[in-house]
N, C-alpha and C positions, 0 to 999 in steps of 0.2 A: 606468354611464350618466352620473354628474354629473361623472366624470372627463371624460370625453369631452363633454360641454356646456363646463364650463370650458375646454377645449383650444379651443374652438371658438369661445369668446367672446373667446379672448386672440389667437387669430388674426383674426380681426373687426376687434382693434382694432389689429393690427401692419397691417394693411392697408385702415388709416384709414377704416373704417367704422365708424361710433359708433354701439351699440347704444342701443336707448333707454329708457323707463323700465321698458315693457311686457315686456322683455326679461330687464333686469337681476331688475326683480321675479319671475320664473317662476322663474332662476338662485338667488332668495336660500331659494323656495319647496323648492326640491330639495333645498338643503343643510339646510336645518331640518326637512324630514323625515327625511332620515337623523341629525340631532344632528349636524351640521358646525358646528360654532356657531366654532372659528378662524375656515376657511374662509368662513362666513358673516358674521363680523366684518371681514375682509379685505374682500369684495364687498362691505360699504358704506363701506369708506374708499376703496376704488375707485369706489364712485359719487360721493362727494364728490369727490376728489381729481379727477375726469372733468367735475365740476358737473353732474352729473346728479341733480335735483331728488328728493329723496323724498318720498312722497306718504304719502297713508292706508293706501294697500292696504302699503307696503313696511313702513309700523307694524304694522299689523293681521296682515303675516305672523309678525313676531318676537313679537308679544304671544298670537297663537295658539299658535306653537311652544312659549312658554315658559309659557304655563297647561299647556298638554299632559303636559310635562314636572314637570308641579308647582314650576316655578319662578318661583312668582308676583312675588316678589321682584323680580327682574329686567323682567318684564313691567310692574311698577310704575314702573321707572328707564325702559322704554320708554315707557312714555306721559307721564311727566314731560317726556322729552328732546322729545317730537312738541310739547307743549304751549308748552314755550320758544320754538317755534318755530311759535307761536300757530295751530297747526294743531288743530282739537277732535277726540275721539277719537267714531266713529261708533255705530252703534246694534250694530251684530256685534262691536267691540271691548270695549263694555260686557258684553254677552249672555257675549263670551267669558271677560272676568276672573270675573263671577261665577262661570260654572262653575271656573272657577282656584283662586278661593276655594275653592268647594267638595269640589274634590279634595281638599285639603290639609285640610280639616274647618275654614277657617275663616270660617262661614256669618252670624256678626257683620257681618264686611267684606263678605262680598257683600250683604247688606240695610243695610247704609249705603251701599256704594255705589251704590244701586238711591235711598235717600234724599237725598242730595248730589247727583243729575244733573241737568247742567242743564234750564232752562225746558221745551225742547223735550222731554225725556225723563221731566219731574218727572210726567206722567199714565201712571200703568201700565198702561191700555190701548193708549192712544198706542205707547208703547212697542211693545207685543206685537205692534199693525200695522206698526208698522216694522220690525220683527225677520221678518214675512210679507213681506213686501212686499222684503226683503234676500235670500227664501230662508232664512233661518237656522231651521231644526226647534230648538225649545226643549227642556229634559228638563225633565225632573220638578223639579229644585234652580229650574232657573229660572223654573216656571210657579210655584213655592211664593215665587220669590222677591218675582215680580210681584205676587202678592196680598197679601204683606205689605206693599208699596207704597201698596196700594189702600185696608187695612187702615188702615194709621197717617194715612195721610190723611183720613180718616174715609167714605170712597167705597163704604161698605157695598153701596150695591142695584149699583153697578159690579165689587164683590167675586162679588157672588151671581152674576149674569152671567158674568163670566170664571169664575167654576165650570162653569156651564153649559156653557162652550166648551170646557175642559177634559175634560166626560163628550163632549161629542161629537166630539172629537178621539182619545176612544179613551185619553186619562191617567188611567190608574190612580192615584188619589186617593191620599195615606196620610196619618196619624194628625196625622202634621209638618201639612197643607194643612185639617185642622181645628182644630190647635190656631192656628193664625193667625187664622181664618175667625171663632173662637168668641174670641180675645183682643179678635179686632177690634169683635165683637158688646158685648161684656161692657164696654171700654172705651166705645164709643158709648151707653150704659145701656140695651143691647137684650137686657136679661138674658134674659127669658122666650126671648125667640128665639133666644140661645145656649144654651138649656135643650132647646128642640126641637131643635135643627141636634144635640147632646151627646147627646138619649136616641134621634135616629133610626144612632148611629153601630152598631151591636150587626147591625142591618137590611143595613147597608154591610158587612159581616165586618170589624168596625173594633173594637179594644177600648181604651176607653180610658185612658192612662196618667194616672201621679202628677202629673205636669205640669198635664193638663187639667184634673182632679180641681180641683187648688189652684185656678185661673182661674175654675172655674165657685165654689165654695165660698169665694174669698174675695171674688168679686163678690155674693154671694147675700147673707153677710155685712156688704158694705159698704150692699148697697140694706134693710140691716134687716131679712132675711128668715133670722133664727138658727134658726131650728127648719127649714127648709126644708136648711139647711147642712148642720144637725145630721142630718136624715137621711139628705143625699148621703154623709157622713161615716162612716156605721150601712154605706151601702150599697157605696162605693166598700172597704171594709175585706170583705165579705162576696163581692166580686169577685173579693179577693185582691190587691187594689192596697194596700199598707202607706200610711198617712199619712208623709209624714217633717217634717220641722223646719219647714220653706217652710209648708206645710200648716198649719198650727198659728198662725205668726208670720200671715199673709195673713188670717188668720181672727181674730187678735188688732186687727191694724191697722184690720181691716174695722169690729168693732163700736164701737172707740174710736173711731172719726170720726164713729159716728152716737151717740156719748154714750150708748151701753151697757157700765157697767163693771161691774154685773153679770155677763152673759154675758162682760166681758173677764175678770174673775178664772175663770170656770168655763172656759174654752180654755188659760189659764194655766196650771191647775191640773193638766190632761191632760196639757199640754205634760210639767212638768217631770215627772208621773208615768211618762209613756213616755222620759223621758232626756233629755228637748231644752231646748233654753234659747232664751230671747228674743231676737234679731237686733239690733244697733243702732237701727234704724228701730221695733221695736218698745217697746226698752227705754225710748229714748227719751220714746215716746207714754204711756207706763207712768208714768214720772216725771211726767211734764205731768200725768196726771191723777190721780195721789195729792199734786199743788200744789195742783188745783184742789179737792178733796174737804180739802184744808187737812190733809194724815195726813203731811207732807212734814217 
């Protein structure tokens, strides 16, 4: 069938009718679903070579094909080349790298690129109503991505909310869209409340990992609260959740900043008894305060 398009389009133009953008774009659509990526490199030297203007949709097709394909790589060289030619990439072609990212497991670059967008897309709700408003059905990598958005900007009760839209859209939650939810809590100093959101996960058929663990216990730690740590610590190990090194160090850094080095020598002391050693960032903080205690 794209054989026979193509035939069709090359006689089009042996008989001087010039197809036009809405045309060529359906053409460029077919060959990138089937992975014509020649062919579909030919159709747009042929639309240059014709001055036939490319627009968003003819970006948006190759940047779709080529997250698809997992080749994010290329879809990055595609919107580079749109932007030389000071065309902005829309709110479906954002939506679509991050899942791009995502296939390929690298979910760094899609929550930067969710932080780098511009003005108009720098509000992750904004966002999500222009993603509705596109048509575009989000997945799960991308409603997780937009709340980290929401998260780091410090848009807490706007986080909570797009949760809410989330349970009533029928998205199944997972561990990944609390541990955002509860970093974004913990960073904001809404410990207790990333304490509640952390002890109602069990409720949700949610268990929490080593990851969260550390978030909640080296926030507990930083806000002074050692023996509260110490017993998430007692409890997360009685779960069956192992402490590892992260764990340890996070809980080191936490009571050195509030000038407890008491409790910093007793998390030390664990540490190196279970195998682990101090991180740069921690050793660091170590030094500084066997300067300050004059033991240097």
């Amino acid at each position: 069938m794209v054989d026979e398009a193509l035939q069709l389009l090359t006689k089009m133009i042996d008989k001087g009718i010039s197809p036009n953008i809405v045309t060529y774009n359906s053409m460029l659509q077919g060959l990138c679903n089937f992975g014509r990526w020649k062919d579909a490199k030919d159709l747009i030297t042929e639309m240059v070579d014709h001055k036939i203007p490319l627009n968003v949709i003819t970006f948006g097709i190759l940047v779709d094909a080529f997250c698809k394909e997992g080749m994010v790589k290329e879809a990055e060289d595609v919107v580079e080349i749109m932007m030389q030619r000071n065309m902005s990439p829309d709110v479906v072609m954002y939506t679509t790298l991050i899942d791009g990212y995502s296939l390929v497991g690298q979910i760094d670059k899609a929550r930067k690129l969710l932080d780098s967008m511009p003005g108009r897309f720098a509000d992750g709700l904004k966002l999500f109503k222009d993603m509705q408003a596109e048509q575009v059905i989000p997945n799960l990598v991308t409603y997780n991505t937009l709340l980290h958005g929401l998260c780091m900007n410090k848009q807490i009760a706007e986080a909570f909310s797009f949760l809410h839209t989330m349970e009533e859209k029928g998205v199944n939650r997972d561990i990944t869209t609390y541990n955002i939810l509860i970093h974004g809590l913990c960073k904001d100093g809404e410990v207790e409340i990333a304490r509640d959101v952390f002890n109602s996960l069990p409720c949700k058929g949610l268990q929490p990992d080593v990851q969260l663990y550390n978030i909640i216990i080296g926030s507990l730690c930083q806000e002074g609260h050692v023996e509260k740590a110490k017993c998430l610590l007692v409890e997360m190990e009685k779960s069956g959740c192992a402490p590892n090194s992260w764990t340890y160090n996070v809980c080191i850094q936490g009571v050195l900043r509030r000038k407890l080095h008491v409790e910093a020598k007793t998390f030390l002391d664990e540490m190196y008894r279970r195998g682990f050693s101090p991180d740069a960032t921690s050793a660091s903080m170590l030094l500084d305060h066997l300067q300050d205690v004059g033991l240097r």
